[in-house]
N, C-alpha and C positions, 0 to 999 in steps of 0.2 A: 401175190403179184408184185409188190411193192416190195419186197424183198431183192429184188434182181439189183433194182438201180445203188442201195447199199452196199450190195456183197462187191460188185465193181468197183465201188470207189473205194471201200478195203483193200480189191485184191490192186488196183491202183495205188494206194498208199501201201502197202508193202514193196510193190516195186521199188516207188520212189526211197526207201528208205534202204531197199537193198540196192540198188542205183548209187547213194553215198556211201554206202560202207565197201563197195566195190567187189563183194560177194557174188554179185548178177549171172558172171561167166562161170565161176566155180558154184552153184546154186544144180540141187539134183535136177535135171533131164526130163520132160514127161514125153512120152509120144508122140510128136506130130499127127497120127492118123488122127488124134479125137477131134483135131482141129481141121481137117481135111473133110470128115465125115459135115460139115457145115455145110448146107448148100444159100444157107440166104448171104445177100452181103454182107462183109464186112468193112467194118467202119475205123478207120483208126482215132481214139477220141484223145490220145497223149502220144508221143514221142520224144526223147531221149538223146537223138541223134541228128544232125543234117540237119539243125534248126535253121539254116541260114537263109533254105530256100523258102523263094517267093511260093511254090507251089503248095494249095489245100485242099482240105475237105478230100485226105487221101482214101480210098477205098477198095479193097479187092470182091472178086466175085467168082466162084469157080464157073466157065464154061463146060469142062468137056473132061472125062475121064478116058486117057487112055489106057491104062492098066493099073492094078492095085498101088504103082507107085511113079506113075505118070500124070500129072495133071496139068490142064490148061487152065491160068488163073487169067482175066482180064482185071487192069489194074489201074487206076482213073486217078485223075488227081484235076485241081482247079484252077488255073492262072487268069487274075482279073475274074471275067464274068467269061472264060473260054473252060469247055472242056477237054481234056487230055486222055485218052485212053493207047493202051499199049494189053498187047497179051502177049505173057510168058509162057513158059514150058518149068512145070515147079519136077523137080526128080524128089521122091524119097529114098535117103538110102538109112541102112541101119549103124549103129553107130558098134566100137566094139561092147557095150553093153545090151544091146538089141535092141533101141529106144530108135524109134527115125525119126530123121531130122530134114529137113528141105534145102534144096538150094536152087538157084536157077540164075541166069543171065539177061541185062533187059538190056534194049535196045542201044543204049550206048556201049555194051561189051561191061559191065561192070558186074560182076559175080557178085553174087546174095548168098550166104547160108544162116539159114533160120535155122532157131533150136526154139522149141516150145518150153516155159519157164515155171509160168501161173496157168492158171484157170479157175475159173466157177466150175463148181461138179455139175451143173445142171448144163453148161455149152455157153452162155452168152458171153463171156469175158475172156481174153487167153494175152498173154503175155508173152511177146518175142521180143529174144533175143537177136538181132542182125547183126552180121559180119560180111564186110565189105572188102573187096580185094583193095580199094583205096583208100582204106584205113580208115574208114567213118563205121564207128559200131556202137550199139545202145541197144534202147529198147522202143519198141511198141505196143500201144494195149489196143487191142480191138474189139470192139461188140458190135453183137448182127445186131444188123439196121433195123428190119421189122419187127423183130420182136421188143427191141428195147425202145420204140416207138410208139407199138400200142400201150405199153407198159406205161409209158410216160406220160400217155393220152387220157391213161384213169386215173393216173393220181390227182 
């Protein structure tokens, strides 16, 4: 059980070390669906990019599946002691290697496309890559909420 909270902050420090060497973007592709296949929260506990905002305690959470490559994420984020939520529309499409990747557009008109990087082979950790149509791109690491809470609650 105590093994989750290590293998994260490994697959965390590889990022960060593929982040300086600038490898990140050209780094092989995983699948998007394994990451899709998640239904509990997720949590972003690093990021990479768009350090500037005031906005935290960022989150997604899938609501609603419309088709194997349709999904509604609701996506939270914290200003002050206010919460923010917003839902997208995530699309997967395949890439020319046949790896899918996500993208979607959120309320201010500003396009997203995720590529999946990292991951723990058991699900709680995943690594995205973001690419912004306004020129903001990096990474973010995520782990589901519940699990790496109770996890945190026995050690």
């Amino acid at each position: 059980m105590i093994f989750t909270l290590p293998l994260c902050l490994g697959v965390m420090a590889a990022a960060t070390a593929a982040q300086h060497t600038g490898s990140s973007e050209n780094s092989k592709d995983i699948d998007m669906m394994k990451m899709v296949e998640v239904n509990e929260t997720l949590v972003v506990l690093k990021r990479k990019h768009t350090q500037n905002t005031t906005h935290r305690c960022l989150s997604a959470k899938k609501q609603h599946r419309e088709s194997d490559t349709q999904y509604q994420y609701e996506l939270r984020a914290r200003l002050g002691g206010q919460y923010y939520a917003q839902t997208v529309n995530v699309t997967l499409d395949k890439d020319q290697g046949g790896v899918y990747k996500s993208r979607y557009t959120d309320r201010d008109g500003i396009k997203y496309n995720l590529t999946l990087k990292e991951m723990d082979p058991t699900g709680p950790c995943f690594v995205i890559f973001v690419n912004k149509d306004d020129g903001n791109k990096g990474k973010f690491l995520f782990i589901t909420l519940c699990r790496n809470l109770r996890k945190l609650r026995s050690v």
